[in-house]
C-alpha positions in Angstrom: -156.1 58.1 -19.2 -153.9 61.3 -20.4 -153.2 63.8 -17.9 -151.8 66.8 -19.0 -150.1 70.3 -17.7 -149.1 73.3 -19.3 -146.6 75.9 -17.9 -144.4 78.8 -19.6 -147.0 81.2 -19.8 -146.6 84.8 -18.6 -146.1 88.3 -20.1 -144.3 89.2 -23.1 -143.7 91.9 -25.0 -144.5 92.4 -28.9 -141.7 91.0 -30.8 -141.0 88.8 -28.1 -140.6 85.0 -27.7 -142.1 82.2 -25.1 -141.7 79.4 -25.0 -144.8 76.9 -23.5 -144.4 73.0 -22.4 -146.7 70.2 -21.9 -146.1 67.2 -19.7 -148.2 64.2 -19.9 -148.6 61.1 -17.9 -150.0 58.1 -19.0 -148.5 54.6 -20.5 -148.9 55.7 -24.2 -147.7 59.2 -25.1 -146.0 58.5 -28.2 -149.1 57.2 -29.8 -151.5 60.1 -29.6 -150.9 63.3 -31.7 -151.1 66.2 -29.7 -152.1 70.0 -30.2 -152.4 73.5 -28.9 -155.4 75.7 -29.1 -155.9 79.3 -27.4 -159.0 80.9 -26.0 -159.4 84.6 -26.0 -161.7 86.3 -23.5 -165.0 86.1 -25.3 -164.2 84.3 -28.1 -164.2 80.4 -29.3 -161.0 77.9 -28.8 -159.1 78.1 -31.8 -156.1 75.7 -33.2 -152.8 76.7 -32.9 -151.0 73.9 -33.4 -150.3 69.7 -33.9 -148.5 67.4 -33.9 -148.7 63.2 -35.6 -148.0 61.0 -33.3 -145.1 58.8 -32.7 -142.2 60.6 -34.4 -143.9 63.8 -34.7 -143.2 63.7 -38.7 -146.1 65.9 -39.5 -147.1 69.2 -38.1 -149.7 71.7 -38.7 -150.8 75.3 -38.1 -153.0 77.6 -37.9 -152.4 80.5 -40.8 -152.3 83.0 -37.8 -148.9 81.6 -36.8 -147.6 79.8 -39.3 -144.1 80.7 -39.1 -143.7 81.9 -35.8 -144.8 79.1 -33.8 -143.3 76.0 -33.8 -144.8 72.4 -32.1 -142.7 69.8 -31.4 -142.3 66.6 -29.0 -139.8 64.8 -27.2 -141.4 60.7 -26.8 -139.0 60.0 -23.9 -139.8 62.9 -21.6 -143.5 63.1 -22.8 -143.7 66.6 -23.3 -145.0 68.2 -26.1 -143.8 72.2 -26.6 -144.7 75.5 -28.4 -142.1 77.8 -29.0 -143.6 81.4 -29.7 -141.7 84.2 -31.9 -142.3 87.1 -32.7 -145.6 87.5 -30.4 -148.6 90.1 -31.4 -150.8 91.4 -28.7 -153.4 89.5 -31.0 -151.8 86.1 -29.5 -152.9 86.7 -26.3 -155.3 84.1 -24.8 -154.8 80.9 -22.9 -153.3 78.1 -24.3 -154.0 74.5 -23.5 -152.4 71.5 -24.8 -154.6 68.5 -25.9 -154.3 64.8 -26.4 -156.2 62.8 -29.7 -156.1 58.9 -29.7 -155.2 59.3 -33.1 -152.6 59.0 -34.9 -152.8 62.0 -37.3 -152.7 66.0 -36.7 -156.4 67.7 -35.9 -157.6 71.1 -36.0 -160.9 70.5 -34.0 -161.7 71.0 -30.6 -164.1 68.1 -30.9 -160.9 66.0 -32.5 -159.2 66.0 -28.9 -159.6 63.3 -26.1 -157.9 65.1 -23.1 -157.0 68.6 -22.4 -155.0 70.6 -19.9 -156.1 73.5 -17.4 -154.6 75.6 -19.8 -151.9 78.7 -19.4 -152.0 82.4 -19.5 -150.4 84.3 -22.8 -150.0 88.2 -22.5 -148.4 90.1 -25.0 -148.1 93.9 -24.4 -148.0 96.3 -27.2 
């Protein structure tokens, strides 16, 4: 069993920067990949972000932030982050961090085994 909680979420301006953390318990952090997704008011989860599993070799975005966001993890404090530049209004939602018994990066809701209560993103134009 994963548990996981997100915090770093507030209100931003556009152009500005956030950063968002995820701390997990459970024996075996380091061998589940990990992601981000977002959910607007009215509209579907989407992917933001992953990460592989163990050293965290292999990331992947979504085209929306590709080279603004950036996912990482650190094993030994089993927390996985998301460091926000350059924020649009557009990125507003909440963001929850999710857990996959797997060792490779997925895009899919469906693809993730535990999830967070999530974290509120607000960036004013």
């Amino acid at each position: 069993q994963v548990q996981l909680v997100e915090s770093g979420g507030g209100l931003v301006q556009a152009g500005g920067s956030l950063r968002l953390s995820c701390a997990a318990s459970g024996r075996i952090f380091s061998g589940y990949a990990m992601g981000w997704f977002r959910q607007a008011p009215g509209k579907e989860r989407e992917f933001v972000a992953a990460i592989n599993n163990w050293s965290g070799g292999r990331t992947n975005y979504a085209d929306s932030v590709q080279g603004r966001f950036t996912i990482s993890r650190d094993n030994a404090k089993k927390m996985v982050a998301l460091q926000m530049n350059s924020l649009k209004p557009a990125d507003t939602a909440v963001y929850y961090c999710a857990a996959r018994r797997d060792y490779d990066v997925g895009s899919r809701p469906l693809d993730y085994d535990y999830w967070g209560q999530g974290t509120q993103v607000t960036v004013s134009s």
